[in-house]
Phi, psi and omega in degrees: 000152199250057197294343158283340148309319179315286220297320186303311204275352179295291201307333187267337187294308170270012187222162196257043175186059166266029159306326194271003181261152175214144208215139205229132181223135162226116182263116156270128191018242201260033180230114181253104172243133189265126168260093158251147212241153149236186207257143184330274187325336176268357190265026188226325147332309195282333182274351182061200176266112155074047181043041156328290188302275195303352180294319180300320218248313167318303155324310186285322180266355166256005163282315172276060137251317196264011153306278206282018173088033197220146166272089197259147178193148227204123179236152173212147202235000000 
């Protein structure tokens, strides 16, 4: 499974400069971890009110992790 494209098309999908998103993955055994970055004005879209949104965006990507055994963990800068 390809979570950085997963994590890339959530992230272009919410914010109004997705050009500007970028996603960076390091993979350990079974731990997978996603950096993502947006452009500064966009980055309170992605965290949402009282970080909803990355709470959110977080839940998703560690259920498709545990399809495949994997640990996903998601930082955003």
């Amino acid at each position: 499974m390809d979570y950085k494209q997963i994590l890339t098309d959530i992230a272009r999908a919410i914010v109004d400069t997705p050009e500007e998103v970028k996603v960076e993955e390091t993979v350990e055994e079974n731990e997978v971890k996603l950096l993502l970055t947006v452009a500064p004005d966009d980055t309170g879209m992605v965290i949402g009110r009282h970080g909803k949104i990355a709470k959110a965006i977080r839940s998703v990507m560690k259920v498709a992790g545990n399809k495949e055994g994997k640990r996903v963990t998601v930082e955003i800068e």
